[in-house]
C-alpha positions in Angstrom: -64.0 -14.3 -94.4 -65.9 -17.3 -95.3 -68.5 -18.7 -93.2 -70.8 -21.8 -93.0 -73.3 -21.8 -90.3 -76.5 -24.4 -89.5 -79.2 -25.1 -87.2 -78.6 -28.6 -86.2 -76.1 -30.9 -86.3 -73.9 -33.1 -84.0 -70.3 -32.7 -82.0 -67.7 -35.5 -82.1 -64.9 -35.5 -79.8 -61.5 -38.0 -80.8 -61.4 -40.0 -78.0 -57.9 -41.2 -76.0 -57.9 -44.0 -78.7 -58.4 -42.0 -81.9 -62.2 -43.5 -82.2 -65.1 -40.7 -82.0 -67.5 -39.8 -78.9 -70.7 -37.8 -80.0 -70.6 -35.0 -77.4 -73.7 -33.1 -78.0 -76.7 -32.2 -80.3 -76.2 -28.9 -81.1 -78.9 -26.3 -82.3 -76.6 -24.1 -83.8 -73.2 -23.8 -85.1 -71.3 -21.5 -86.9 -67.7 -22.1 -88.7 -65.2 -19.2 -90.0 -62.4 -19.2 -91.6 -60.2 -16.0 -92.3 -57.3 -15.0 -94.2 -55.0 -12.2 -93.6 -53.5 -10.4 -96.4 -49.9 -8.9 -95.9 -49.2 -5.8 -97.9 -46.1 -6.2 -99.5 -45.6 -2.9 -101.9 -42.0 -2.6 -103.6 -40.0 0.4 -103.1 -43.3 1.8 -101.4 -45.2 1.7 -105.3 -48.5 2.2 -105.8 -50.9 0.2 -105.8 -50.3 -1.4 -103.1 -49.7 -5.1 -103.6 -50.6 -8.2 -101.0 -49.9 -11.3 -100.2 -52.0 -14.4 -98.2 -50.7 -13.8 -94.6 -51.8 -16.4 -91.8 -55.1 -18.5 -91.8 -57.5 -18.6 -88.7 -60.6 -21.2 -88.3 -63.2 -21.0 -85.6 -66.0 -23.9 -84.8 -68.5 -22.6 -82.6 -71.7 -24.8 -81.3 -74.3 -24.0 -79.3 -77.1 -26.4 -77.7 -79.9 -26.5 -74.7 -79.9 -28.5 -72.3 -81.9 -28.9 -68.6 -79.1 -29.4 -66.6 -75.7 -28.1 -65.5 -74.0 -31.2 -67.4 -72.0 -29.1 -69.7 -70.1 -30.5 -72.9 -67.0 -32.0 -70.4 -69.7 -33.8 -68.7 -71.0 -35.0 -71.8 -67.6 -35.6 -73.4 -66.5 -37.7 -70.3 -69.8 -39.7 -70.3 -69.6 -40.8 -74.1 -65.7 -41.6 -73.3 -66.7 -43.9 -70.5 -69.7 -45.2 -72.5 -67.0 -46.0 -75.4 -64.9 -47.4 -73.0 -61.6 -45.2 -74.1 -60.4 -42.5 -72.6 -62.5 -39.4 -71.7 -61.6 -36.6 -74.0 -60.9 -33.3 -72.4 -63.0 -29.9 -73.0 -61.5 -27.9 -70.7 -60.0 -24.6 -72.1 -56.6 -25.1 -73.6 -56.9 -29.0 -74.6 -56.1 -30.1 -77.9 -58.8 -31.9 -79.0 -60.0 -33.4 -83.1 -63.1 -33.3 -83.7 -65.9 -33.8 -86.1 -68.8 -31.3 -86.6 -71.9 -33.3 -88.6 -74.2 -30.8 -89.5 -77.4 -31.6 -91.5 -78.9 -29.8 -94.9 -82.3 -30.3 -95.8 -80.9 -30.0 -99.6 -78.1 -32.4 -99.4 -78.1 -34.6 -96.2 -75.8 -34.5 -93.8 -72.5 -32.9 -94.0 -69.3 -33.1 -92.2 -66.2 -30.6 -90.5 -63.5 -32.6 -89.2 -60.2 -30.9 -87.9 -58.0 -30.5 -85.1 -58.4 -27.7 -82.9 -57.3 -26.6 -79.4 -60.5 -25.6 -77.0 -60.8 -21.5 -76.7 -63.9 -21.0 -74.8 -66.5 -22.9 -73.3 -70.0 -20.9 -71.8 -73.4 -22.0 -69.6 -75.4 -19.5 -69.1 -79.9 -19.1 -68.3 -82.0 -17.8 -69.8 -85.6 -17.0 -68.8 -87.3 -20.6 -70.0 -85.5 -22.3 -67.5 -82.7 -24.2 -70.1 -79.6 -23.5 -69.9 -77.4 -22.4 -73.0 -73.9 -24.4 -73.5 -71.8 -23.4 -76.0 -68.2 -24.5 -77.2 -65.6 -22.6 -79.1 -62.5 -24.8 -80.9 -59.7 -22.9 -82.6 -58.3 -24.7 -85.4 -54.6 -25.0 -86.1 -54.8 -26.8 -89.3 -57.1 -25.8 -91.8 -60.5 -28.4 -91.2 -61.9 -30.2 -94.6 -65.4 -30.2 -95.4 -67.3 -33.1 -96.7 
């Protein structure tokens, strides 16, 4: 499995239109990407011999915010801001989406893909901010910049 994760960076949703919406400052995120390998041994020979199965990518984000305005709430304000249509968050959508994260070493850095929505989480915690996080599955293998 590989995985690339960071402490800030910024969501973009595609909007109706194709243009992008910035959703949400995030203070962490975490990308992975797995491979599944398929055994495939011949007349049941050993060693056993594989070959690259199906590929899996997940975005995660996480951010704080003060209010119950979750990431649909922030999607649909930066859609009406934009004036194009207000992208949906909801579980289930198909969404694109770009995933700037930012290296101290390099600058910034970017994810883009297409994904469909998994999981979507508020929850508080004891400092009074609440912790929003967002989950996209990827069905096409996102390129990194």
């Amino acid at each position: 499995m590989a995985r690339l994760t960071g402490h800030l960076g910024s969501v973009y949703i595609k909007s109706g239109g194709g243009s992008l919406a910035v959703v949400a400052d995030v203070y962490d995120w975490t990308m992975e990407m797995t491979v599944e390998a398929a055994p495939c041994p011949i007349k049941g020979e050993k060693p056993d011999t594989y070959s690259i199965g199906g590929t899996s990518t997940k975005i995660t984000c996480q951010r704080y915010t003060t209010s119950a305005s979750a990431f649909a709430l922030l999607a649909a304000a930066a859609g009406a801001a934009g004036g194009t249509a207000t992208p949906n968050l909801a579980s289930g959508a198909i969404v694109g989406f770009t995933l700037r994260g930012l290296d101290s070493a390099t600058g910034a850095f970017t994810v883009d893909g297409e994904g469909i929505v998994t999981r979507g989480n508020m929850s508080a915690n004891h400092a009074q901010l609440l912790n929003d996080t967002l989950e996209i599955t990827c069905y096409t293998i996102p390129t990194v910049n």
